[in-house]
mmCIF file as Biopython writes it, N, C-alpha, C and O atoms, coordinates in Angstrom:
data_model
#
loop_
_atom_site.group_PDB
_atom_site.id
_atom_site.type_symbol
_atom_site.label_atom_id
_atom_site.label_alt_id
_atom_site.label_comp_id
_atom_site.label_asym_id
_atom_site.label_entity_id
_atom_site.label_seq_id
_atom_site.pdbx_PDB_ins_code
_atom_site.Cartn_x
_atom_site.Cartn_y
_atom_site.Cartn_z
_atom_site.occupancy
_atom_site.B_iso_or_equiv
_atom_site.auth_seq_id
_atom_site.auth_asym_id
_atom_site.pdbx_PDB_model_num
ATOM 1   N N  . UNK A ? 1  ? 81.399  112.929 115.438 1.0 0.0 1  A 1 
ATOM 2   C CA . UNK A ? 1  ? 81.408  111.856 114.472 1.0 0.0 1  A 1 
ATOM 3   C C  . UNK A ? 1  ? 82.733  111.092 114.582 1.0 0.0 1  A 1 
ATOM 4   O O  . UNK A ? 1  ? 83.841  111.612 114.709 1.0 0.0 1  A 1 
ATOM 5   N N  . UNK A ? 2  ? 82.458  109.777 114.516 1.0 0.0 2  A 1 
ATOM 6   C CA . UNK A ? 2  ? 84.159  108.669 114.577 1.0 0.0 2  A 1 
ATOM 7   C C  . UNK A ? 2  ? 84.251  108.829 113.590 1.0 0.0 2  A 1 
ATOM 8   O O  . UNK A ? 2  ? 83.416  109.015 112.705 1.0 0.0 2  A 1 
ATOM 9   N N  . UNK A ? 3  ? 86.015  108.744 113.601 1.0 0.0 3  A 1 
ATOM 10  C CA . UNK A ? 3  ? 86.447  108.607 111.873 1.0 0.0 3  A 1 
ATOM 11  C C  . UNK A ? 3  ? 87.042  107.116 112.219 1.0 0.0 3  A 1 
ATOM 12  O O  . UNK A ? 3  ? 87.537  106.620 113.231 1.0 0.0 3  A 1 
ATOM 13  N N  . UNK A ? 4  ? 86.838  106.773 111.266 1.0 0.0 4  A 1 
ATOM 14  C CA . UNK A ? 4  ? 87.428  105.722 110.661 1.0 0.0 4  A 1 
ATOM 15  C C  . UNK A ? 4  ? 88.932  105.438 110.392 1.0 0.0 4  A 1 
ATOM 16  O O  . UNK A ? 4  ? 89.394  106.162 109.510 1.0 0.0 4  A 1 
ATOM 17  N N  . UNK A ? 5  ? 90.050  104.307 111.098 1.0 0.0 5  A 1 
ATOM 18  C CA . UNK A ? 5  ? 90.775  104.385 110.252 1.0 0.0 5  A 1 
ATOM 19  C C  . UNK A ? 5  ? 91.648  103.481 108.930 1.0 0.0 5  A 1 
ATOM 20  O O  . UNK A ? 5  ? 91.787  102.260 108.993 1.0 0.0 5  A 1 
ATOM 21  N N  . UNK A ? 6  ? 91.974  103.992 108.221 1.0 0.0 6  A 1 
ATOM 22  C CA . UNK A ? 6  ? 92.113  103.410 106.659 1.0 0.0 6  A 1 
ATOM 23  C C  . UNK A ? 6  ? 93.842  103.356 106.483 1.0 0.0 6  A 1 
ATOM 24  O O  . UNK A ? 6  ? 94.538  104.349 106.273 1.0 0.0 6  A 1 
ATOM 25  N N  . UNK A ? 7  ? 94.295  102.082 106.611 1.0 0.0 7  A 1 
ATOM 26  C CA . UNK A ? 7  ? 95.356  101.651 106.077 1.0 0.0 7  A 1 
ATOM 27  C C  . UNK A ? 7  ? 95.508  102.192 104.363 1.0 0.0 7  A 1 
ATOM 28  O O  . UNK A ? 7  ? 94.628  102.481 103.552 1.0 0.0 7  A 1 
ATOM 29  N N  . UNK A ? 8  ? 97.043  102.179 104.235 1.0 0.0 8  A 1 
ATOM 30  C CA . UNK A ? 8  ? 97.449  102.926 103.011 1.0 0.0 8  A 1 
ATOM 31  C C  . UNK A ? 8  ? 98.716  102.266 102.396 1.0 0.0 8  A 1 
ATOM 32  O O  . UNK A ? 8  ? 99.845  102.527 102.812 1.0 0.0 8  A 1 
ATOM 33  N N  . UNK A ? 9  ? 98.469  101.409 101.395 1.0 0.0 9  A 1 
ATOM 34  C CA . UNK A ? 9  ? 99.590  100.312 101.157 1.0 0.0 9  A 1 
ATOM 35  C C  . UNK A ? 9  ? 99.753  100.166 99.743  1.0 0.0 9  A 1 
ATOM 36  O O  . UNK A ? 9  ? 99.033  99.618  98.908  1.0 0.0 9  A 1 
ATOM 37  N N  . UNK A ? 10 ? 101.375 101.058 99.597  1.0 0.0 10 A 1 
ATOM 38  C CA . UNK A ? 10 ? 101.916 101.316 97.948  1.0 0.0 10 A 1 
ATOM 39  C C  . UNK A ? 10 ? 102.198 100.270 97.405  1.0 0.0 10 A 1 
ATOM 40  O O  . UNK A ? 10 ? 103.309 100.103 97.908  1.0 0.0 10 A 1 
ATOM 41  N N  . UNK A ? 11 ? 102.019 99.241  96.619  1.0 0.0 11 A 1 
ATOM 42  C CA . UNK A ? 11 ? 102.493 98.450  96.042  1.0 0.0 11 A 1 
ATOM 43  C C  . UNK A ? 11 ? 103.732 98.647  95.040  1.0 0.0 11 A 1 
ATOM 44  O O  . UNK A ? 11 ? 103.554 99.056  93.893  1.0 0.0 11 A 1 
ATOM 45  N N  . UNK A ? 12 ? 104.858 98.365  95.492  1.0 0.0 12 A 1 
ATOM 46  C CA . UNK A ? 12 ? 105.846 98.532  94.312  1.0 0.0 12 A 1 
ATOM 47  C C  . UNK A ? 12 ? 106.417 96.514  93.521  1.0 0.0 12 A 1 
ATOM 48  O O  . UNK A ? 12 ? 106.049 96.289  92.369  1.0 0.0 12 A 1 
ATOM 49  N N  . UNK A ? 13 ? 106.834 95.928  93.909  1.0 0.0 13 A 1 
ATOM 50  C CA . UNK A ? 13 ? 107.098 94.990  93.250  1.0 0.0 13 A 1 
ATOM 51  C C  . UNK A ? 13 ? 106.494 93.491  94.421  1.0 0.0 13 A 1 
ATOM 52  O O  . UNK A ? 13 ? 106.186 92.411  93.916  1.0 0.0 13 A 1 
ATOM 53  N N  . UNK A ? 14 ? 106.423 93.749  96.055  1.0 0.0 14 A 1 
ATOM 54  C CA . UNK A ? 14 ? 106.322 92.366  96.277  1.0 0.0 14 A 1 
ATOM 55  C C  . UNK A ? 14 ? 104.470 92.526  95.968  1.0 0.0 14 A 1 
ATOM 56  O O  . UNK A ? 14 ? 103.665 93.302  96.481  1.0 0.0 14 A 1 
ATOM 57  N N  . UNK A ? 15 ? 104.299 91.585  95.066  1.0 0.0 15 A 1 
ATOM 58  C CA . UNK A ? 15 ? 102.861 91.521  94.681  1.0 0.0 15 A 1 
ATOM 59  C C  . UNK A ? 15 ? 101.767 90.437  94.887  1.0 0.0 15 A 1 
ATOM 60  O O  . UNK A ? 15 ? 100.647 90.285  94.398  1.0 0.0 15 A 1 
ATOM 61  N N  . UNK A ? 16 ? 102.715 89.535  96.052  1.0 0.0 16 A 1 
ATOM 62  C CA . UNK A ? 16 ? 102.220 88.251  96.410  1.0 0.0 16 A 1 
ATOM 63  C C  . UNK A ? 16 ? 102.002 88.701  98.162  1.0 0.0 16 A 1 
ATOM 64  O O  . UNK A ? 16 ? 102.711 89.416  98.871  1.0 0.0 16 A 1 
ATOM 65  N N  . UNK A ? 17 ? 100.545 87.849  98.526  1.0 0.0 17 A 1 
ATOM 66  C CA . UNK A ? 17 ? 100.864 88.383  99.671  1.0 0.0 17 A 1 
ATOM 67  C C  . UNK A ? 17 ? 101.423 88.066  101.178 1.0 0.0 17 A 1 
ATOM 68  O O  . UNK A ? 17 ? 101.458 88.582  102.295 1.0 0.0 17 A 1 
ATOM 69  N N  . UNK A ? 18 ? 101.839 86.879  100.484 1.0 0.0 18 A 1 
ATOM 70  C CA . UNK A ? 18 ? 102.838 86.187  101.229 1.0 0.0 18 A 1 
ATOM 71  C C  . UNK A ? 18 ? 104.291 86.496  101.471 1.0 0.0 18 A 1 
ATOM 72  O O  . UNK A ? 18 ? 104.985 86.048  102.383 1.0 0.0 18 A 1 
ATOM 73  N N  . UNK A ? 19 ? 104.718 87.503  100.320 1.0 0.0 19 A 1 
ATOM 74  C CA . UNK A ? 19 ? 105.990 87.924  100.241 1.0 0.0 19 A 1 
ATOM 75  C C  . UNK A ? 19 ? 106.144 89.585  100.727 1.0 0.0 19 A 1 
ATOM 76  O O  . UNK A ? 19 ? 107.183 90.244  100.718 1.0 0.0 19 A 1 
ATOM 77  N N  . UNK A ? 20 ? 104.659 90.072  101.186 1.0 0.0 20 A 1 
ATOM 78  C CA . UNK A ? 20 ? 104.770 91.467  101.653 1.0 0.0 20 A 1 
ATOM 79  C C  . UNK A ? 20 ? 103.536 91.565  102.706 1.0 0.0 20 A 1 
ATOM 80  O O  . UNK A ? 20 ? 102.306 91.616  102.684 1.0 0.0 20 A 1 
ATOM 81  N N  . UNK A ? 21 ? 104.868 91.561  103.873 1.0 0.0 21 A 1 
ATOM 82  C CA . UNK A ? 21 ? 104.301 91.436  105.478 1.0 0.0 21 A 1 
ATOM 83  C C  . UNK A ? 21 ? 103.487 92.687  105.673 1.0 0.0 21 A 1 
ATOM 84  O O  . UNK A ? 21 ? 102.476 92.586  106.368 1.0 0.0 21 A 1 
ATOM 85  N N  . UNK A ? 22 ? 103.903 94.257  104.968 1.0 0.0 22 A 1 
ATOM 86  C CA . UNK A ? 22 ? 103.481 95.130  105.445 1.0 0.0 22 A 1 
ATOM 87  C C  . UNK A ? 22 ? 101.283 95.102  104.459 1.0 0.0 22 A 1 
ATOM 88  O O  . UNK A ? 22 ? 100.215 95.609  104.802 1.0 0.0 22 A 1 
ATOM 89  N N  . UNK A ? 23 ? 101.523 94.619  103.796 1.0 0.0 23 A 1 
ATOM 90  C CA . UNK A ? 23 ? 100.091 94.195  103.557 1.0 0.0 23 A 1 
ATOM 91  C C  . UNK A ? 23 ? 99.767  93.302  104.048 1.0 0.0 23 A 1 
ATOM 92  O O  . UNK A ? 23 ? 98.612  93.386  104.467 1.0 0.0 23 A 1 
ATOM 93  N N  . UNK A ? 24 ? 100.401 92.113  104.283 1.0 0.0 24 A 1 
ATOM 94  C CA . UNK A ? 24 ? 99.663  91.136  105.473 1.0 0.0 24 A 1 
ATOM 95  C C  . UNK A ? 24 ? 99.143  91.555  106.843 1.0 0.0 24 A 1 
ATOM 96  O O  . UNK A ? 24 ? 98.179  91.044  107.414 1.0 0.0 24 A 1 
ATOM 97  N N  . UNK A ? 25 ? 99.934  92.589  107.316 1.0 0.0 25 A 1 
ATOM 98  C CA . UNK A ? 25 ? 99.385  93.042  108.446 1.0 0.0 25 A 1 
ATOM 99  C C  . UNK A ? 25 ? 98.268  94.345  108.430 1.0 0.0 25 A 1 
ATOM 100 O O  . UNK A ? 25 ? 97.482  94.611  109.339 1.0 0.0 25 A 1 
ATOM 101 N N  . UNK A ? 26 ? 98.407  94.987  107.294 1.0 0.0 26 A 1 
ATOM 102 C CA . UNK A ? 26 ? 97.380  95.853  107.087 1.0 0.0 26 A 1 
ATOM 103 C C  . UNK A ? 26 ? 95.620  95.727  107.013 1.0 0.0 26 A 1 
ATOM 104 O O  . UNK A ? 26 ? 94.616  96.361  107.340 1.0 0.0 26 A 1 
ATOM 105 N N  . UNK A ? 27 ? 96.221  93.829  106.022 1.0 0.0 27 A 1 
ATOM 106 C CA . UNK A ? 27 ? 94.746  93.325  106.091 1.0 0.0 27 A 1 
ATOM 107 C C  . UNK A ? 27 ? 93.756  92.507  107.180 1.0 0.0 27 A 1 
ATOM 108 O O  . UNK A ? 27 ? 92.556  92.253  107.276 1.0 0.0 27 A 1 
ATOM 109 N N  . UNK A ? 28 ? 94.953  92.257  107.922 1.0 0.0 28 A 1 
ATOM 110 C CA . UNK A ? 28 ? 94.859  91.621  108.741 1.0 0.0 28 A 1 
ATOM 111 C C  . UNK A ? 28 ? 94.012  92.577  110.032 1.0 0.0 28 A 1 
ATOM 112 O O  . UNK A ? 28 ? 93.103  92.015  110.643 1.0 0.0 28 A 1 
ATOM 113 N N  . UNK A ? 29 ? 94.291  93.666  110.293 1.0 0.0 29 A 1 
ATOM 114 C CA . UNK A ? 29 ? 94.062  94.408  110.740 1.0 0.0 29 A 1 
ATOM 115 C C  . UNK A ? 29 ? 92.494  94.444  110.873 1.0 0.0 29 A 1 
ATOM 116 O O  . UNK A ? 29 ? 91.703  93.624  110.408 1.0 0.0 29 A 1 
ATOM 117 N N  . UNK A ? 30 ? 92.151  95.842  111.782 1.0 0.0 30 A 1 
ATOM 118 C CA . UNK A ? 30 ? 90.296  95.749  111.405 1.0 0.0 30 A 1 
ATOM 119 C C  . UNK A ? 30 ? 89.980  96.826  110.791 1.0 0.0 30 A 1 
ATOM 120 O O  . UNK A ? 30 ? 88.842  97.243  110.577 1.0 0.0 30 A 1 
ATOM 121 N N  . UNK A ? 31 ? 91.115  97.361  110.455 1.0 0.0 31 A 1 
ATOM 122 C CA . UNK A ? 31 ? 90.962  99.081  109.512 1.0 0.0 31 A 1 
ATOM 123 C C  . UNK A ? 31 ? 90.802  98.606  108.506 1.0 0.0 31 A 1 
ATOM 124 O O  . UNK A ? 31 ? 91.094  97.412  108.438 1.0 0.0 31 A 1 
ATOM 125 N N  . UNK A ? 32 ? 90.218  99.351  107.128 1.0 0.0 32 A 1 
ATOM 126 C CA . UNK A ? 32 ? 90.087  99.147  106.258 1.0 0.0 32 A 1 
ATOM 127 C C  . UNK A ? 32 ? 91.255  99.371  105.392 1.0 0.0 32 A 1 
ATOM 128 O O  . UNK A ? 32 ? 91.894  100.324 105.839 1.0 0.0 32 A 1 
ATOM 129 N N  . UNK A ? 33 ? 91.894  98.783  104.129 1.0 0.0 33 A 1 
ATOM 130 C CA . UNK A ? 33 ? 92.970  98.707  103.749 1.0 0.0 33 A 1 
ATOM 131 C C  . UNK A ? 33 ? 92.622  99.420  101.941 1.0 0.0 33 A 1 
ATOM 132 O O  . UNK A ? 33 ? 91.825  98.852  101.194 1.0 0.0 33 A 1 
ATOM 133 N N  . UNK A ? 34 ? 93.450  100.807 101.490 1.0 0.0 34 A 1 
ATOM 134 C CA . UNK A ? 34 ? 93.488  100.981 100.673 1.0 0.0 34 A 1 
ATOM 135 C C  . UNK A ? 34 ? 94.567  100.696 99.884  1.0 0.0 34 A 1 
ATOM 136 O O  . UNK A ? 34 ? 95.584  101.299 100.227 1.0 0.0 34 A 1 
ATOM 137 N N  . UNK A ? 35 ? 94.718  99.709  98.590  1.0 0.0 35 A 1 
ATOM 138 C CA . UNK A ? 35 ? 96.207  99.405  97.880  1.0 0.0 35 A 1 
ATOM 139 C C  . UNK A ? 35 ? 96.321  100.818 96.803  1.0 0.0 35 A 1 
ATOM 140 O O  . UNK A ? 35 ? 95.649  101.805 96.504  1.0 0.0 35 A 1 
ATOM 141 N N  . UNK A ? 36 ? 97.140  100.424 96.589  1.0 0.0 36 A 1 
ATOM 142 C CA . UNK A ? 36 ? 97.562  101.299 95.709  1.0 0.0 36 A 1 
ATOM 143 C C  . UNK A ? 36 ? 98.677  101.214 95.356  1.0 0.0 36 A 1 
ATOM 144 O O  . UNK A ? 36 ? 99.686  101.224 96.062  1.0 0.0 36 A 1 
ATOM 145 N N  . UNK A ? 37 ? 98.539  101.062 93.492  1.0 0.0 37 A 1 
ATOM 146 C CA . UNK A ? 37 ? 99.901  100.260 92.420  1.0 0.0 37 A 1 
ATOM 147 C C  . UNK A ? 37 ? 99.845  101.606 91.338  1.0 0.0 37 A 1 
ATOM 148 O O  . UNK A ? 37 ? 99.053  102.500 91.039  1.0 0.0 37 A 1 
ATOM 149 N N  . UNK A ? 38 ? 100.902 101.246 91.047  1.0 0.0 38 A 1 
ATOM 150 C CA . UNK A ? 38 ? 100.987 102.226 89.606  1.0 0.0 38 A 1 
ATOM 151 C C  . UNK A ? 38 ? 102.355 101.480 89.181  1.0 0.0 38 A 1 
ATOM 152 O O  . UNK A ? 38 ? 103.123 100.802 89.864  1.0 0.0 38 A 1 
ATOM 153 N N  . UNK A ? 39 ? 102.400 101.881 87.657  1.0 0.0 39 A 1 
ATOM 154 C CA . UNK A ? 39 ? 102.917 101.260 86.710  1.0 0.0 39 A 1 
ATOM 155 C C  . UNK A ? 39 ? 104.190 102.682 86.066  1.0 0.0 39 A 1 
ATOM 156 O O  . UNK A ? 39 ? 103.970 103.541 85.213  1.0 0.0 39 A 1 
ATOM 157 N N  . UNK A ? 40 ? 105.623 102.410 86.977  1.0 0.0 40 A 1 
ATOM 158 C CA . UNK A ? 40 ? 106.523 103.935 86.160  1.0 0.0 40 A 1 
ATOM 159 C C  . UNK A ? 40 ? 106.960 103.799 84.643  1.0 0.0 40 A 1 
ATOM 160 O O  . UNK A ? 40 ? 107.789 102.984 84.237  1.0 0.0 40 A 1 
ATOM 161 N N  . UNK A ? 41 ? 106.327 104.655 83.923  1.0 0.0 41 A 1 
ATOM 162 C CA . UNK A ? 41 ? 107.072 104.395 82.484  1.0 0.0 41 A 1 
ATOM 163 C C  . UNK A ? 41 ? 107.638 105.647 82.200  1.0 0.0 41 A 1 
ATOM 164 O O  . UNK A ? 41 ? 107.017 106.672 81.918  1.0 0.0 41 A 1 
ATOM 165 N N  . UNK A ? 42 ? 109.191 105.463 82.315  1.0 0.0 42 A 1 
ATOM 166 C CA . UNK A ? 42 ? 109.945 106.867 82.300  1.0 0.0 42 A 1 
ATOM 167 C C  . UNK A ? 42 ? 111.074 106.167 81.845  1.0 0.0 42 A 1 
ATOM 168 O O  . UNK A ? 42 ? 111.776 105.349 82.440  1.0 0.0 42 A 1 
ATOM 169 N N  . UNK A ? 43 ? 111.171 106.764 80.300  1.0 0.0 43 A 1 
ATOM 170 C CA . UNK A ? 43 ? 112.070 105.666 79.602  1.0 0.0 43 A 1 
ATOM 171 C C  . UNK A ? 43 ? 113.365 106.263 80.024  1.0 0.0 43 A 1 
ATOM 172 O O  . UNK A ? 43 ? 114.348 105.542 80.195  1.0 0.0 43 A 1 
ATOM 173 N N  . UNK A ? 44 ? 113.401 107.390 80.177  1.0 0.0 44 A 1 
ATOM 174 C CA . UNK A ? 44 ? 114.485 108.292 80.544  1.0 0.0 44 A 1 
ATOM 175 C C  . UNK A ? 44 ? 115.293 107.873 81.377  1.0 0.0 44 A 1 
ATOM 176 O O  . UNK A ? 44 ? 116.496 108.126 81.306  1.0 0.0 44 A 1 
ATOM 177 N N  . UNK A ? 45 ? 114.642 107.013 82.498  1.0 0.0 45 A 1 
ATOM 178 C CA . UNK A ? 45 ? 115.200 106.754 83.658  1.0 0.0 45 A 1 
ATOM 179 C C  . UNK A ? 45 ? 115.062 104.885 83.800  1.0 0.0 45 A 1 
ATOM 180 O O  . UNK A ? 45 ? 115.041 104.167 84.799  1.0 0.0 45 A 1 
ATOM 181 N N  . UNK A ? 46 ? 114.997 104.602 82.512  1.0 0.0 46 A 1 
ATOM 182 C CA . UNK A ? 46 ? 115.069 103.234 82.152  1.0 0.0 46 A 1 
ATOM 183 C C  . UNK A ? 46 ? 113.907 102.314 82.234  1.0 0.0 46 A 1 
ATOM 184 O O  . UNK A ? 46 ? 113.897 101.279 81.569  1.0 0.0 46 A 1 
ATOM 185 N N  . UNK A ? 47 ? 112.703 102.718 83.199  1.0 0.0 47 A 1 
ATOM 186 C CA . UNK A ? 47 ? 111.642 102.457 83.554  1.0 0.0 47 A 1 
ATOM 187 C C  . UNK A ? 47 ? 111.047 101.409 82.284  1.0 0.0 47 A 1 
ATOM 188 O O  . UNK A ? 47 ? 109.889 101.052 82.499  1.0 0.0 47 A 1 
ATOM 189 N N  . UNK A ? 48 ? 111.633 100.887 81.051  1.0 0.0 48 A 1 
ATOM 190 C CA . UNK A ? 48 ? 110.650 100.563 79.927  1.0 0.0 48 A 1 
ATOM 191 C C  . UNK A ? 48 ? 110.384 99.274  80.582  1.0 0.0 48 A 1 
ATOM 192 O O  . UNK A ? 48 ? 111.188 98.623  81.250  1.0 0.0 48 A 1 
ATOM 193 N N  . UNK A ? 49 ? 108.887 98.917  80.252  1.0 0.0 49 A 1 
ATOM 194 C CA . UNK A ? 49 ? 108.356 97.303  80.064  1.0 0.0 49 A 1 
ATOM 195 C C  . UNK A ? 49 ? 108.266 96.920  79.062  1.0 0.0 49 A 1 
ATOM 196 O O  . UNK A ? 49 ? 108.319 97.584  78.026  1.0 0.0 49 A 1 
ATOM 197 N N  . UNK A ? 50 ? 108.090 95.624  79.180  1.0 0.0 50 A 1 
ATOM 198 C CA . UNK A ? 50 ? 108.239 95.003  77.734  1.0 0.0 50 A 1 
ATOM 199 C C  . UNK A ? 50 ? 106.294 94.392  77.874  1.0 0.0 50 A 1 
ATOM 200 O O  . UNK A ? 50 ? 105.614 94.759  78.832  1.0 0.0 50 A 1 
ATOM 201 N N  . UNK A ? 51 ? 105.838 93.669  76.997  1.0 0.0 51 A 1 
ATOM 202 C CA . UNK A ? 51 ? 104.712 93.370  76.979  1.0 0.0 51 A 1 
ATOM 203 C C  . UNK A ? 51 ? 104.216 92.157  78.209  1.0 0.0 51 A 1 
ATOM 204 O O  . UNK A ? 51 ? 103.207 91.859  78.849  1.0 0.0 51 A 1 
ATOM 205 N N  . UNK A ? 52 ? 105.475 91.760  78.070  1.0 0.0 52 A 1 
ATOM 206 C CA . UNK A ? 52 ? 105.416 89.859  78.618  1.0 0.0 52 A 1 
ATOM 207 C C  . UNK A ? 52 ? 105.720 90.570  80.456  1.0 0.0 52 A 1 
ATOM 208 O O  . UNK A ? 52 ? 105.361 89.953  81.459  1.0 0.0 52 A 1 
ATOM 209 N N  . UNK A ? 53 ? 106.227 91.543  80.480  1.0 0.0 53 A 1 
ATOM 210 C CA . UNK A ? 53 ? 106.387 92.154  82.476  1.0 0.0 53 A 1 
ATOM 211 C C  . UNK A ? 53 ? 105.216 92.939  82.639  1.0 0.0 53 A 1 
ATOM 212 O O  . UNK A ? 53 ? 104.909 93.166  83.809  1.0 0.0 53 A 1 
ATOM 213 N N  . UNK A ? 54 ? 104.187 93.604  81.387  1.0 0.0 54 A 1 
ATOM 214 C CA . UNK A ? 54 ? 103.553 93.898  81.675  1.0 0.0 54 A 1 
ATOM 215 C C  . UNK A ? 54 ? 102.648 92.756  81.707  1.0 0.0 54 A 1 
ATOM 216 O O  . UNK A ? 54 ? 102.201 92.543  82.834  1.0 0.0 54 A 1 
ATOM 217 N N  . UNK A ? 55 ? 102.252 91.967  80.802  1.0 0.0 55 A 1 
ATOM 218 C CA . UNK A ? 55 ? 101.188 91.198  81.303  1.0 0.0 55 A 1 
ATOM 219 C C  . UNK A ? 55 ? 101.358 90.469  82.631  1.0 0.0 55 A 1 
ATOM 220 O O  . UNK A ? 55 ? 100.331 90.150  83.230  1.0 0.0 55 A 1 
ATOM 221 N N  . UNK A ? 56 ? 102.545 90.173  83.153  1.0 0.0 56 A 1 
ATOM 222 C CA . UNK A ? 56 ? 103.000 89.622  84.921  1.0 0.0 56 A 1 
ATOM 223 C C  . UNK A ? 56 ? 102.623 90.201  85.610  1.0 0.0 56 A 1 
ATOM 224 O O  . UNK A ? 56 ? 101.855 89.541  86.310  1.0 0.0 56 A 1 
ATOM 225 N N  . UNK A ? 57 ? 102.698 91.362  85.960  1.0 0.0 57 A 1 
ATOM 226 C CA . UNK A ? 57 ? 101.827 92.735  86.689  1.0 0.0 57 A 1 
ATOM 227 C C  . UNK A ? 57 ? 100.792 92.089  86.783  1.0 0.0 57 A 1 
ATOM 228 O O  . UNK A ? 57 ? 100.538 91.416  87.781  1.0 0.0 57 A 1 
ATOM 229 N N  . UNK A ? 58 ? 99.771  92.207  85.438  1.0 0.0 58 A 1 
ATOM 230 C CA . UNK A ? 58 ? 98.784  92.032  85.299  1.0 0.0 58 A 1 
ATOM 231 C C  . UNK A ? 58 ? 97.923  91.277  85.807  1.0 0.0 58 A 1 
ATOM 232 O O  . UNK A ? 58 ? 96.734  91.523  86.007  1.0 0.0 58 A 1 
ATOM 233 N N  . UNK A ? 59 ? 98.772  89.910  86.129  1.0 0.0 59 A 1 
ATOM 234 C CA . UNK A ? 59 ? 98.084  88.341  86.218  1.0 0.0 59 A 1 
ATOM 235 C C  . UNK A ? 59 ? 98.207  88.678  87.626  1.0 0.0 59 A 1 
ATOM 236 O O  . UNK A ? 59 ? 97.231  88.671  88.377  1.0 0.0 59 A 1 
ATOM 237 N N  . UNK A ? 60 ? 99.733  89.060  88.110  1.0 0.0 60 A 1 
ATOM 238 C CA . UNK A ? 60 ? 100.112 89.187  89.508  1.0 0.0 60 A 1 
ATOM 239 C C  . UNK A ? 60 ? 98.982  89.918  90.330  1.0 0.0 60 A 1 
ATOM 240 O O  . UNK A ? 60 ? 98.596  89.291  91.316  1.0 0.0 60 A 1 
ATOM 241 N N  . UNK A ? 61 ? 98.303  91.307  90.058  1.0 0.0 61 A 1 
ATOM 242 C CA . UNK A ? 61 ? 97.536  91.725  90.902  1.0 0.0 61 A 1 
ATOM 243 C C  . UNK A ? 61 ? 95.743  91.222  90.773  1.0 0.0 61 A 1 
ATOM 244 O O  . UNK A ? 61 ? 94.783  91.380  91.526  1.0 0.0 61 A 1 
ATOM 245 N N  . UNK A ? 62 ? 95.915  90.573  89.446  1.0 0.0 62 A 1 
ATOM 246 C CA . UNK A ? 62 ? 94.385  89.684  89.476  1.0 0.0 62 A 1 
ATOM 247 C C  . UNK A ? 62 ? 94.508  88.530  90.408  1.0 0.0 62 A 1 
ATOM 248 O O  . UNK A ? 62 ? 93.539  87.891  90.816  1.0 0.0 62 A 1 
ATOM 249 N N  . UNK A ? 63 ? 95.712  88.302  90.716  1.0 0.0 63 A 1 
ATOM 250 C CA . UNK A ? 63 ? 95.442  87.023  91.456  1.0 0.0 63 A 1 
ATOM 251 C C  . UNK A ? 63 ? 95.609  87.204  93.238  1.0 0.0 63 A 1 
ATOM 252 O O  . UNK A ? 63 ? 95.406  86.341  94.092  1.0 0.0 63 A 1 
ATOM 253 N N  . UNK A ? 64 ? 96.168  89.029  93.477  1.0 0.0 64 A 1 
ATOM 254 C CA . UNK A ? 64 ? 96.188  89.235  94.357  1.0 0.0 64 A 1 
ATOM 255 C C  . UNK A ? 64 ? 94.815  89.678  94.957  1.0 0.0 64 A 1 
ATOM 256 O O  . UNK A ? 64 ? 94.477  89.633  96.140  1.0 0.0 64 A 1 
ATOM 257 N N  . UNK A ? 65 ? 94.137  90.093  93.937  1.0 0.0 65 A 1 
ATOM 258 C CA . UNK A ? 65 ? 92.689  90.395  94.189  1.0 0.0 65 A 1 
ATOM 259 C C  . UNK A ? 65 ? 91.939  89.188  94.759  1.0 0.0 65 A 1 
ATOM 260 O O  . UNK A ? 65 ? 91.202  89.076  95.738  1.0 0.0 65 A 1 
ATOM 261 N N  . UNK A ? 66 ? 92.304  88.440  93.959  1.0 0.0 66 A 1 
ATOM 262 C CA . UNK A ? 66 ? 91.390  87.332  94.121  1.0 0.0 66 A 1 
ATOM 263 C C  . UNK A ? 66 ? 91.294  86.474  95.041  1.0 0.0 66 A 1 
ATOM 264 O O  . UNK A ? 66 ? 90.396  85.663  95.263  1.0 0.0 66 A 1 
ATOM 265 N N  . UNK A ? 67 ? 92.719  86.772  95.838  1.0 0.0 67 A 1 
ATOM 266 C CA . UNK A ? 67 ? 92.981  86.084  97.326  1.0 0.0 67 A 1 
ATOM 267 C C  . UNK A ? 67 ? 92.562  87.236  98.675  1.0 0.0 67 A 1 
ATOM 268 O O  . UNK A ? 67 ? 92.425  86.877  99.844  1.0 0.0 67 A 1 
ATOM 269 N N  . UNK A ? 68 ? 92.381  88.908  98.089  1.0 0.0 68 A 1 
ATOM 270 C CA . UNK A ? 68 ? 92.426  89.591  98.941  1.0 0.0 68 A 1 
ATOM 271 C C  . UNK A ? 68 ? 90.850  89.683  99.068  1.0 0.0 68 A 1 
ATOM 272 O O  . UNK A ? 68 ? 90.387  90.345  99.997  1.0 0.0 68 A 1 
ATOM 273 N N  . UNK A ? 69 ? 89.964  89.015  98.131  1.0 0.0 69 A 1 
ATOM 274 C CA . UNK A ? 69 ? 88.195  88.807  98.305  1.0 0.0 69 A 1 
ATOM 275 C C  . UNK A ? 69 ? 88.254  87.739  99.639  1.0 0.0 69 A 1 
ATOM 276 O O  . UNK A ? 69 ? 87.615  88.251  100.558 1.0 0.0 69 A 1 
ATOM 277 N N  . UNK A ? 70 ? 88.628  86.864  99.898  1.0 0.0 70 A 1 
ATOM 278 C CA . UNK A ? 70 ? 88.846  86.247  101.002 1.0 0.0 70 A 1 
ATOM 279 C C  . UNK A ? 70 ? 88.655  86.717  102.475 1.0 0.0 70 A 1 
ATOM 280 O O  . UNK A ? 70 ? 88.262  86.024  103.413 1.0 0.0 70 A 1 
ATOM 281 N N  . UNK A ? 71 ? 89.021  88.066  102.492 1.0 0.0 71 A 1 
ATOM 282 C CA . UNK A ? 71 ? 89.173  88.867  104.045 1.0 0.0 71 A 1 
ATOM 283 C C  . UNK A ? 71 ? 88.077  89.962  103.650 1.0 0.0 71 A 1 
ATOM 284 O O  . UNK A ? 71 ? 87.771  90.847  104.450 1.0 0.0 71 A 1 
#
């Protein structure tokens, strides 16, 4: 049986995908591309958001979606 292979791309802050080559080239690619974001809230270590950075996130990866339906 072929396996398949599957790109693996952490999202930490560049969330545009013009500003992060290593997902431009992932998608670009003919492998299939898994993202993957998470959100650190570890107040301990200063990590806090406020409502208005969380909703930026928010808009930021709806609109990355919405360009990454394209490919």
């Amino acid at each position: 049986m072929k396996k398949d292979n599957i790109n693996i791309v952490l999202l930490k802050k560049d969330l545009r995908l013009q500003d992060n080559q290593v997902l431009y080239e992932a998608i670009c690619s003919k492998d299939r591309t898994l993202l993957l974001y998470t959100i650190e809230n570890n107040s301990s270590a200063g990590f806090n958001h406020s409502k208005r950075q969380i909703d930026f996130i928010k808009e930021s990866l709806l609109n990355l979606n919405n360009i990454l339906k394209l490919y």
